[in-house]
RODREN-44140 format. One record per residue: residue in three letters; y, z negated, x of N, C-alpha, C, O in turn. Coordinates in steps of 0.02 Angstrom, whole numbers, plus 50000, padded with zeros to 5 digits. Atoms other than C-alpha are relative to their C-alpha. Layout:
BEGIN
ALAYZXYZXYZXYZX/...
This chain:
BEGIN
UNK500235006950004541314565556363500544995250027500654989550006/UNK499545007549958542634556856484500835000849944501244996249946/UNK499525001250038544044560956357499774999349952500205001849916/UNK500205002350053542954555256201500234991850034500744989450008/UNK500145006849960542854538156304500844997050021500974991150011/UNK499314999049995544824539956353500454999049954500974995949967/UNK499705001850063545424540056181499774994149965500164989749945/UNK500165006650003544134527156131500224993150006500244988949961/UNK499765005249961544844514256262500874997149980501104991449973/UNK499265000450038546764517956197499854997849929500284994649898/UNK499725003250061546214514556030499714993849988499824990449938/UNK500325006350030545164500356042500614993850041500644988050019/UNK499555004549970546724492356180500404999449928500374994649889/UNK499405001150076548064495956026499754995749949500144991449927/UNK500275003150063546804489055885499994990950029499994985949992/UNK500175009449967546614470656002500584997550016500604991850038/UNK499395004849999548514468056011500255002349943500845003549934/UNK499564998850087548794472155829499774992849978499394989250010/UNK500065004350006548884458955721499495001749925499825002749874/UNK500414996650028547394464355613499194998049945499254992049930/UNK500535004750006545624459355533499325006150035499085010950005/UNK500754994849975544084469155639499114999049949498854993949926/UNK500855000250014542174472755574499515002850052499575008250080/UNK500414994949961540654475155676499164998749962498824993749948/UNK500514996850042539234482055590499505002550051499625007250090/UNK500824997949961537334483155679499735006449934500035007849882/UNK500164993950070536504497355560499305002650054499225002750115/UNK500754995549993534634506155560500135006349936500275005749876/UNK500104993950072534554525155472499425003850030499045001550073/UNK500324993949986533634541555486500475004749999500965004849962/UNK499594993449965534284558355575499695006049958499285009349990/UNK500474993850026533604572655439500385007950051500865010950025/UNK499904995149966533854587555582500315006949971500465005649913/UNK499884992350035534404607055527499435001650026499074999750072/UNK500914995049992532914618955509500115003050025499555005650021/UNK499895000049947533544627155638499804996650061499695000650106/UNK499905006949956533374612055757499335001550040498895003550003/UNK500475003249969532074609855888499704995049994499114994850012/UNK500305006550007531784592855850499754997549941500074997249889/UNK499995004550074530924583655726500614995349965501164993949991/UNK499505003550009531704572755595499924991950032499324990350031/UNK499935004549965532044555855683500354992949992500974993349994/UNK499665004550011532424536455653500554998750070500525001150127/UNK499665000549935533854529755754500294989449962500154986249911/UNK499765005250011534844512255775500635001350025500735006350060/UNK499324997449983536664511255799500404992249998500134987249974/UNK499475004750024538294498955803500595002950001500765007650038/UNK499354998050000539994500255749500404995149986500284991149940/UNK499475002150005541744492955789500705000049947501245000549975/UNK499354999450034543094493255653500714998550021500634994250064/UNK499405005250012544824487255658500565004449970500745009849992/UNK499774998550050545924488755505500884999650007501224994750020/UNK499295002949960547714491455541500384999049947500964998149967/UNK499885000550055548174489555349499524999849969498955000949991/UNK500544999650050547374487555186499555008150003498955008949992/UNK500154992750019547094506355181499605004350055499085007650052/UNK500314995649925546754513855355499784997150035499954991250036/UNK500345004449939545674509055504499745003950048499695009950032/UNK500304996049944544924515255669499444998750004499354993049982/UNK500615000649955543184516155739499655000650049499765006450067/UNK500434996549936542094518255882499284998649996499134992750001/UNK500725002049994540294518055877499285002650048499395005150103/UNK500625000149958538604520155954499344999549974499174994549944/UNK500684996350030536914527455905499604999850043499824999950100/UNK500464998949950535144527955986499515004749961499305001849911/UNK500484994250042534014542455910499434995950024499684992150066/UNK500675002049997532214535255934499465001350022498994997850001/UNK500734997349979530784545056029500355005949927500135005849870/UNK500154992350048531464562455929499425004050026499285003050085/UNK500544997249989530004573255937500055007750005500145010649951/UNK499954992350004530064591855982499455003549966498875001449969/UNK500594998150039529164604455865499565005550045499025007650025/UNK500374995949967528624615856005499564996650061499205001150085/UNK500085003149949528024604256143499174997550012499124994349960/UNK500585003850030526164597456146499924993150050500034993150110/UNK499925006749945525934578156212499955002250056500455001850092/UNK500305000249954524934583356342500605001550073500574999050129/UNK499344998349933526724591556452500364992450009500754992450056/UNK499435003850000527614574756429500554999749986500864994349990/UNK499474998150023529044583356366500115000049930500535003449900/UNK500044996750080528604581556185500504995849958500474997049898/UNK499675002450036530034568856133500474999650070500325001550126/UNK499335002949976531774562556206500184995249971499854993649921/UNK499895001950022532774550456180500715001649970500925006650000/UNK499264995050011534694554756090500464994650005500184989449989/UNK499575004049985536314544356130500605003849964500775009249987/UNK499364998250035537834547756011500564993650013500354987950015/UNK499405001749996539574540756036500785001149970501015006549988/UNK499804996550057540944541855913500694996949990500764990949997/UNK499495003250030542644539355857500175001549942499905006649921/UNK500035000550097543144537855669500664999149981500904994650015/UNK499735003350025544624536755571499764998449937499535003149904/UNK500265001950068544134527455413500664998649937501184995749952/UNK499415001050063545284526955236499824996149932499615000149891/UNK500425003250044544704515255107500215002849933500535008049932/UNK499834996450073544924518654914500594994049996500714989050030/UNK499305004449978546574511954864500094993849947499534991749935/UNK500175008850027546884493954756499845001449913499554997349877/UNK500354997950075546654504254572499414999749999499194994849968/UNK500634998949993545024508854604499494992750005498974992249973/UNK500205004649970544614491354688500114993449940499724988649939/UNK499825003750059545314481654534499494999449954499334993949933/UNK500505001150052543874487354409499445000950028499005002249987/UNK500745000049986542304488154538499924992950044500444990050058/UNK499995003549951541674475154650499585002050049499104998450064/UNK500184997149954541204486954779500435004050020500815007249984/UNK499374996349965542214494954916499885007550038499675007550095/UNK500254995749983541984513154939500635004450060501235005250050/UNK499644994849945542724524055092499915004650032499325005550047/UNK500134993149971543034540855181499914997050095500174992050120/UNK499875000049930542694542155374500005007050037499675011550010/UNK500254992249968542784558455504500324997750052500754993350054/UNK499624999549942543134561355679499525004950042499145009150018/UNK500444996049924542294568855862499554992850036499544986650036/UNK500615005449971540924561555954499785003750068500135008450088/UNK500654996049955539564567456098499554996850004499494990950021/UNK500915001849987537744567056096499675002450051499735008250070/UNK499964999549918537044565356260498925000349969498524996449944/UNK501034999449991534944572256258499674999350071499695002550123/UNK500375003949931533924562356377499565004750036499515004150098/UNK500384995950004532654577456365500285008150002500065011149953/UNK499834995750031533524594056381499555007849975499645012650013/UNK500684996550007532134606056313500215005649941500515003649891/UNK499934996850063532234622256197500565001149986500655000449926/UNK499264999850039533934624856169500574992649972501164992349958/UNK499535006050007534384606256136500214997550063499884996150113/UNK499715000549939535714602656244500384993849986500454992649926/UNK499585003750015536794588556258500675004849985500705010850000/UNK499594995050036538484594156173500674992949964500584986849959/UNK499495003950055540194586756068499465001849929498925004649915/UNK500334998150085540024585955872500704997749973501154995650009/UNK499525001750066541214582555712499584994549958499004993549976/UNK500365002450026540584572555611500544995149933501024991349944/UNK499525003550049541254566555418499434995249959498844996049977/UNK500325001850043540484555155280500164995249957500774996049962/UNK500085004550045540504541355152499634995450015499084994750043/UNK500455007449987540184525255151500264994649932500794995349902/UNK499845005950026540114508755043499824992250002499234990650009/UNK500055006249960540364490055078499914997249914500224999849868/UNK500245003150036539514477954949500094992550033499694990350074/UNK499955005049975540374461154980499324994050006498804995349976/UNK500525006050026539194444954987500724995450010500914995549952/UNK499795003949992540574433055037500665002750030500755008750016/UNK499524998749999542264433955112499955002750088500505004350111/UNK500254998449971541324438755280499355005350026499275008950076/UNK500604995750009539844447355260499845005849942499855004549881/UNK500264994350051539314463255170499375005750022499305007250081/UNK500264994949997538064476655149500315007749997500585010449949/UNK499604992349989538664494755221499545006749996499325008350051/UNK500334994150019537764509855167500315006049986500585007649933/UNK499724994249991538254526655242499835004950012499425004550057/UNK500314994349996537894545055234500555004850044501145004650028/UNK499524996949991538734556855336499685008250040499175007650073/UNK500034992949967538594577055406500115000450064500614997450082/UNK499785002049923538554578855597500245010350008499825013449975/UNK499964995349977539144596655648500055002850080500645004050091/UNK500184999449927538684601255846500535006549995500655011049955/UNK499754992449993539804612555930499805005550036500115010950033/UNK500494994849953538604622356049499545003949945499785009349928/UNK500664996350031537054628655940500304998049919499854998149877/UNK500034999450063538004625455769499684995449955499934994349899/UNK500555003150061536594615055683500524994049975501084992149994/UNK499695004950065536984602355545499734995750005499194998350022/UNK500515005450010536084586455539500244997049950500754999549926/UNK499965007050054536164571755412499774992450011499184990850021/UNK500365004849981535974556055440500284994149945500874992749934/UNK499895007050043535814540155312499764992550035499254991550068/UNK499965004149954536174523255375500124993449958500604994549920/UNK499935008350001536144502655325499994997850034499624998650083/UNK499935005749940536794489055403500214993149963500034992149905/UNK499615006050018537744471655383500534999050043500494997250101/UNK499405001449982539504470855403500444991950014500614988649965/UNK499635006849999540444453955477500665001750028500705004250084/UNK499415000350010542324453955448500084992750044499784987350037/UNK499465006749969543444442055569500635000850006500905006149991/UNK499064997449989545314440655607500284995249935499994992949886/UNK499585005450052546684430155514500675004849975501145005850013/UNK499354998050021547984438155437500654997850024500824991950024/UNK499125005849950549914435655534500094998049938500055000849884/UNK499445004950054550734421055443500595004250016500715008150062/UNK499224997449996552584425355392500444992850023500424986850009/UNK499565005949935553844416655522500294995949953500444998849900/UNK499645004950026554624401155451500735001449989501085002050039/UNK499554999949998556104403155378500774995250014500944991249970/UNK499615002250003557694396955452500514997449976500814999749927/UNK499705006650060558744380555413500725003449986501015004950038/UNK499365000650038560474384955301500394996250052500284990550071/UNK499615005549985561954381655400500544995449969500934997649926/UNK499535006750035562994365255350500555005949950500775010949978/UNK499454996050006564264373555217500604997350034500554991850062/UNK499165002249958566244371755293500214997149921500254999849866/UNK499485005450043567064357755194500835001750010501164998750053/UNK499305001349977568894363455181500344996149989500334993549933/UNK499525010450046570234346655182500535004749939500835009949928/UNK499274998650056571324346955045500674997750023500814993250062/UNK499074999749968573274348655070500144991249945499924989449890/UNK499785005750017574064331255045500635000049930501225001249943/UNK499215001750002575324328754927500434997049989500434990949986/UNK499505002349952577004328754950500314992749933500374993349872/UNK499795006050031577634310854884500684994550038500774993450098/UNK499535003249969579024300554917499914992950031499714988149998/UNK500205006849962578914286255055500284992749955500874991049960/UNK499775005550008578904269554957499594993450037499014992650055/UNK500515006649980578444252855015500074996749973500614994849950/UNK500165005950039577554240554935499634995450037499204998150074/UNK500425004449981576794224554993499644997849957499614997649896/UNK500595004750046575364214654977499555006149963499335004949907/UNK500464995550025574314231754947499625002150048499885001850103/UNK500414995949973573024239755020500095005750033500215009849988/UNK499754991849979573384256355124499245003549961498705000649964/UNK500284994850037572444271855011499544999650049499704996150097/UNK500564999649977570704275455085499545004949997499015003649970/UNK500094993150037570274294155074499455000750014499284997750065/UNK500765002149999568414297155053499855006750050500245011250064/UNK500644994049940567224309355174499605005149965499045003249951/UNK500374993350039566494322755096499415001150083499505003850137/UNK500504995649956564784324055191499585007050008498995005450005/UNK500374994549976564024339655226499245001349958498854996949974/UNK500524999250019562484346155122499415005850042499455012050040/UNK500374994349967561054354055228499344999449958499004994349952/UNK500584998650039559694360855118499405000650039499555003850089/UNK500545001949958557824357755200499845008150009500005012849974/UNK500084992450022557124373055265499305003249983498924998549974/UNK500374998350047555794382655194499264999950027499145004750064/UNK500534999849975553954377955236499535002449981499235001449929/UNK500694995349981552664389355288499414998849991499104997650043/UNK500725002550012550974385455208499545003650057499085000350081/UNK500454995849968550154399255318500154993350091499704991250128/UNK500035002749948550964388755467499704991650003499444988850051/UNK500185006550005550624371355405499284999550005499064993850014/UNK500935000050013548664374255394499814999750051499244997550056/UNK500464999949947548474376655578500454991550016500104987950052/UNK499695006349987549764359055592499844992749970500164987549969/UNK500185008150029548694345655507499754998250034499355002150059/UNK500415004149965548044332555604499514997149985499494994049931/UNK500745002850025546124327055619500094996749957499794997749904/UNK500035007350012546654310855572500184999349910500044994649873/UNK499875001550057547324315755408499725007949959500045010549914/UNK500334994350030546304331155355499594997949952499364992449967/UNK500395003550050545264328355188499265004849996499265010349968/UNK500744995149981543434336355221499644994949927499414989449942/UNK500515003750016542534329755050499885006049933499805004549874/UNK500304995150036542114348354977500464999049923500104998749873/UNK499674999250053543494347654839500505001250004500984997949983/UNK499214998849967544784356454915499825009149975499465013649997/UNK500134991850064544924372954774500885005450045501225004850096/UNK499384994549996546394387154778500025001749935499525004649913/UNK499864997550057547114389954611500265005949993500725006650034/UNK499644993349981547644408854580500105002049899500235007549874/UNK499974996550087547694409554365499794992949952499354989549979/UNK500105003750063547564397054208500165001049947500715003749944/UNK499864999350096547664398054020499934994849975499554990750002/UNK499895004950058548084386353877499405000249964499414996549915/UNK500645002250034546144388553820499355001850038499245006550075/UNK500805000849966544344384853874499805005750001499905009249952/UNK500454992850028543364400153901499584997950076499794996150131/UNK500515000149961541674399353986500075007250029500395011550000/UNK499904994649941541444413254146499755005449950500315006649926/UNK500284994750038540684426354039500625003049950500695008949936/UNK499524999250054542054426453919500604999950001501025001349958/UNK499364996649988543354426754018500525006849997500415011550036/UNK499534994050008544814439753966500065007250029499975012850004/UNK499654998349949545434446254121499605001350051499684998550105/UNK500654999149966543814453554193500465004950070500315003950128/UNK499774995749956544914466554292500224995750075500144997450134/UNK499725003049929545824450754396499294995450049499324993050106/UNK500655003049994543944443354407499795004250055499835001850112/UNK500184998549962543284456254489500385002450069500075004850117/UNK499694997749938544704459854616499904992850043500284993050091/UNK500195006949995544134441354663499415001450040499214998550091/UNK501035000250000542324446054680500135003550079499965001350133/UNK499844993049948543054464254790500274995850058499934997450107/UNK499865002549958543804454054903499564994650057499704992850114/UNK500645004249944542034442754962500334993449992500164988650026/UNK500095009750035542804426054866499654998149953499455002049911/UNK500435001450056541864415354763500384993149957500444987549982/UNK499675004250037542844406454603499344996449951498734995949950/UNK500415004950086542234396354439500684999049966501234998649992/UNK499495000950066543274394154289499864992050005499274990850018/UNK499805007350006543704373454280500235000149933500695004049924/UNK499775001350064543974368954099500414991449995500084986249997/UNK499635008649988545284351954102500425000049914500355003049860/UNK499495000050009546704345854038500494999150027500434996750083/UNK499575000949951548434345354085500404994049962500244990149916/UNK499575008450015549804331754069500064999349924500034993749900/UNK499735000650043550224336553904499525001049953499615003349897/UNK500875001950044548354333953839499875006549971499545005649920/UNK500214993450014548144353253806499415002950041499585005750093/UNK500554993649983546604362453856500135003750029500555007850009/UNK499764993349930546644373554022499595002550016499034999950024/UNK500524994849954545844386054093500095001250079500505005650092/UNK499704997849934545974386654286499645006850025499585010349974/UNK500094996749917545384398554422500084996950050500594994050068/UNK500015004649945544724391454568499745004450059499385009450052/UNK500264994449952544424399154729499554995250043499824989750051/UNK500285007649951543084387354849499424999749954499255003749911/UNK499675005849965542534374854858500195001650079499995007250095/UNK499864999549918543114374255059499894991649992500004987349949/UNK500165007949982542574358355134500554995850015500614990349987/UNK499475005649991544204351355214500565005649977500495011349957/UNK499534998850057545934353355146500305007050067500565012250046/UNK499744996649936546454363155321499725008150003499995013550014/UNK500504992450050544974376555257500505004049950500795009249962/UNK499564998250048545924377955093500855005650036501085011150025/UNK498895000149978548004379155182499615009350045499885014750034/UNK499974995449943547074392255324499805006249956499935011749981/UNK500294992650035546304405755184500585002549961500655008549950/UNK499534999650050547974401955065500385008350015500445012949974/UNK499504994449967548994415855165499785007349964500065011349927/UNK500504991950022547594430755142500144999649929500435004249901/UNK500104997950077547364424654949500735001149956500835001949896/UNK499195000650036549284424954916500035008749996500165012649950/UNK499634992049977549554442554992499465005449960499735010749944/UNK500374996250025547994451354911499874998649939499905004149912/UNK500225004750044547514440954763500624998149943500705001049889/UNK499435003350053549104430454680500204995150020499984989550029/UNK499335001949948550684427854764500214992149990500474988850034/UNK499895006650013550854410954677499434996249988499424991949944/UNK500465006149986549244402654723499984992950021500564991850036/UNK499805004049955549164387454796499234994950002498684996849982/UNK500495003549992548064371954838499884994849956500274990749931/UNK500075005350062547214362454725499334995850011498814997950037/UNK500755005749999545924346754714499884997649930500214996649879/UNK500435001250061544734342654602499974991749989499654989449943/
């Protein structure tokens, strides 16, 4: 138990100075026991910590409460006829990778690791004990925050062997900002070399002007600004909060209502991700018929600049901000 708790602590310190996005997920399942087992089968409640150290991989730690399990040999009358069960757990989790995630809009993943289940009751052969424990899971976005998590997984005990099962729902809330990329530094001045004079023979003339050789100034090119950094640098005073502050990520040269859009594959990696677009039908300068992609609305324009970063790097690298 004190080195389940040991490793825990190292990985949840490492996961809080990464620069990362975390989930923590409340969840209610049922414990279906091995027939083997002393205990009945048993509801439980639980929570779990994420934090994602890439698109792909992530850590966990979590926490279980078994419910009044019920022993099958016991009768009320001893007082001994239930317990309560305490599980504790670490996880690595691996998500499915951006193919897969392209044509569903649901996010499916592997998890396994070690744990210990601590019995409040020790009666019959159930003892407190470690375990293994692997399973499956899948996240059903609602928004770019919230989702539904629905997970099954195998527990294996290492004392008495038994197997359990346990199926589990919850609601997942995603936080964390993605690191901006550092501003890139200003071009130095290029070197102006002088030009060699030349050589001419000394005459003098009056009543002229002496020659007047010109300056060659220096060109310094501006340097390159950071949308991810500019979003946290707007001031109250000039922020635009009036719910028409979009993110453009795709357009076409013709109208097509949402249903009938093409490009269902880049649609739903839109959806997979917990954003919510609309197709905008305009025109552009040159009085042609457009199709946008819109990501939003976000209320102020500071909303828009602060999500731009995430939707560039996952989404489409040449997004940007757009008003309606």
């Amino acid at each position: 138990m004190k080195k389940i708790i040991s490793i825990a602590s190292i990985i949840l310190a490492f996961s809080l100075s990464a620069e990362t996005k975390y989930q923590i997920t409340p969840y209610a399942g049922y414990n279906f026991t091995d027939s083997d087992a002393e205990l009945k089968d048993y509801p439980l409640v639980g929570v779990s910590f994420d934090t994602f150290l890439n698109e792909r991989y992530g850590l966990r730690l979590g926490f279980e409460n078994g419910l009044k399990a019920k022993y099958k040999g016991y009768p009320s009358s001893t007082g001994m006829e239930n317990t309560d069960i305490y599980r504790y757990y670490v996880n690595a989790i691996v998500n499915a990778n951006d193919t897969f995630q392209t044509y569903f809009a649901f996010d499916p993943y592997l998890f396994g690791g070690i744990g210990y289940e601590d019995v409040d009751k020790n009666c019959l052969g159930e003892k407190s004990q470690g375990f293994t424990n692997v399973g499956v899971g899948i996240r059903f976005p609602i928004n770019e925050e919230l989702s539904i998590v629905s997970e099954a997984k195998a527990i294996q005990k290492w004392k008495n062997k038994d197997v359990d099962v346990v199926g589990n729902i919850g609601v997942g809330y995603r936080f964390g900002e993605c690191a901006p990329t550092p501003a890139a530094a200003p071009l130095p001045p290029p070197k102006v070399e002088p030009k060699p004079e030349p050589k001419t023979e000394k005459i003098v003339i009056y009543n002229q002007f002496p020659a007047v050789t010109p300056v060659v100034q220096p060109t310094v090119k501006p340097a390159v600004t950071n949308e991810c950094v500019y979003a946290n640098t707007i001031p109250k005073s000039k922020d635009i909060c009036d719910n028409r502050n979009y993110i453009q990520v795709a357009a076409k040269l013709k109208c097509l209502p949402n249903e009938e859009y093409d490009n269902k594959k880049f649609l739903n990696k839109i959806k997979r991700y917990g954003y919510h677009y609309i197709i905008y039908n305009t025109t552009n300068r040159a009085g042609k018929k457009v199709s946008k992609v819109l990501i939003g609305p976000y209320r102020c324009l500071s909303d828009a600049k602060r999500h731009l970063c995430d939707i560039k790097r996952k989404i489409a690298k040449d997004a940007f901000v757009y008003r309606k």
